[in-house]
N, C-alpha and C positions, 0 to 999 in steps of 0.2 A: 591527177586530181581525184578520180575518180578512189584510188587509193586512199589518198591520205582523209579523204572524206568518211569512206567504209570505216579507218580507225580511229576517227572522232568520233564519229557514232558507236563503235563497241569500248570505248572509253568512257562514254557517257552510260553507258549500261552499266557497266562494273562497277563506279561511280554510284550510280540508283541502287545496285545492291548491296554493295558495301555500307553505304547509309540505314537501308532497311535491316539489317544483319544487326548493328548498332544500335538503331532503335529499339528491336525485339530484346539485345541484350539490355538494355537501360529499361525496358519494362519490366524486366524478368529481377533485374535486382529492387527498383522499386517496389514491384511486388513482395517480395523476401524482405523489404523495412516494413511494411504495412502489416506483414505476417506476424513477424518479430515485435511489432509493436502491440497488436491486439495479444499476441500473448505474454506479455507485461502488462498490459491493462487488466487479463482476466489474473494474475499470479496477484497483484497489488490490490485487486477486488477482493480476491480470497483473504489476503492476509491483511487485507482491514476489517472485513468480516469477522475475522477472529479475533483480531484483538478489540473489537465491542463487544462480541460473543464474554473475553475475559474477564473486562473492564464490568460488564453488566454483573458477572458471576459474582466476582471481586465484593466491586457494592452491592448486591444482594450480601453477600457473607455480611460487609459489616452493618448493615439492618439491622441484619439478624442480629449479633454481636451485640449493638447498641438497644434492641427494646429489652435483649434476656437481662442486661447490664443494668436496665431502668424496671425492671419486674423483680431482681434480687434486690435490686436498692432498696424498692420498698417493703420488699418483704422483711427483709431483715433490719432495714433503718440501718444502712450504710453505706452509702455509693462510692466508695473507695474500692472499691475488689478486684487486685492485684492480679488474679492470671487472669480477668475480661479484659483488664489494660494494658495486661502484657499480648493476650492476644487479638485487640485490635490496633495495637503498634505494626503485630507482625502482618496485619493485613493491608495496612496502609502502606508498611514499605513492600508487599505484596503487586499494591497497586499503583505504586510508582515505580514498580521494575516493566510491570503491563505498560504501563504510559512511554517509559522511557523506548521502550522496544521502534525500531525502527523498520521500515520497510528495506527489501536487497537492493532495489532499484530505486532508494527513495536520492542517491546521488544525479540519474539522470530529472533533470528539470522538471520535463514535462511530465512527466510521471509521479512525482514526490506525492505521498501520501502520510506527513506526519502528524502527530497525534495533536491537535490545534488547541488553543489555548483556552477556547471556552472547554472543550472535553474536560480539561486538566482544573480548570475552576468550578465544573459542574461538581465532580469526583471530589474533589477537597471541600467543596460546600457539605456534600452527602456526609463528608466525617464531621 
C-alpha cells in the first residue's frame, strides 16, 4: 500500500509540472501575439501617418495650382490655361494613387486602416 501510494503521489507531481511547463509555454506564445501585434499597430500608425503627410502635400500642390490658375485668369482675361489644367489633372490622379494606396496589413481585420470615405470626399471637394 504503502508503495502504490508513494507513486500516486509522485504522479501527481509530474502531473503539477507538466501543467506548469504548459502554462509558461502558452504565456510565452501569447506573449509573442501581443508583441507581433503592437508591432503592426506601430507599422499601420506609420504608414497612415504618411499617407496624410501625402494626401495633405498633394492638396496643398493643388491650392496652389488653383489660386495661380485664378491670379492668370485674371490677369490675362482667360481662365482656359491648358498646362494648369493639364497640371492639375496630373495632381488629382496624383492624389487618387495616394488615396488608393493601401496599408500591408490592412488584409488582417483588426488592423485595417484604409483610406475612409469622408478623407476621399474632403480631397475631391478641395478640387
Amino acid at each position: 500500500n504503502a508503495a502504490i501510494t508513494m507513486q500516486r503521489n509522485l504522479r501527481g507531481r509530474q502531473g503539477r509540472v507538466k501543467s506548469n511547463k504548459t502554462k509558461v509555454e502558452h504565456d510565452k506564445k501569447e506573449s509573442a501575439v501581443i508583441t507581433l501585434q503592437t508591432s503592426v499597430r506601430k507599422h499601420n500608425a506609420k504608414l497612415e501617418f504618411q499617407r496624410k503627410k501625402e494626401i495633405a502635400q498633394v492638396t496643398e500642390q493643388l491650392q496652389e495650382e488653383e489660386s495661380q490658375c485664378r491670379l492668370f485668369g485674371n490677369t490675362l482675361g482667360d481662365k482656359s490655361m491648358p498646362e494648369v489644367t493639364y497640371s492639375k489633372k496630373q495632381l488629382q490622379r496624383q492624389l487618387e494613387s495616394v488615396l488608393s494606396k493601401s496599408s500591408f496589413f490592412e488584409n488582417l481585420p483588426e488592423f485595417s486602416t484604409p483610406a475612409s470615405s469622408d478623407d476621399k470626399k474632403h480631397c475631391i471637394e478641395l478640387l
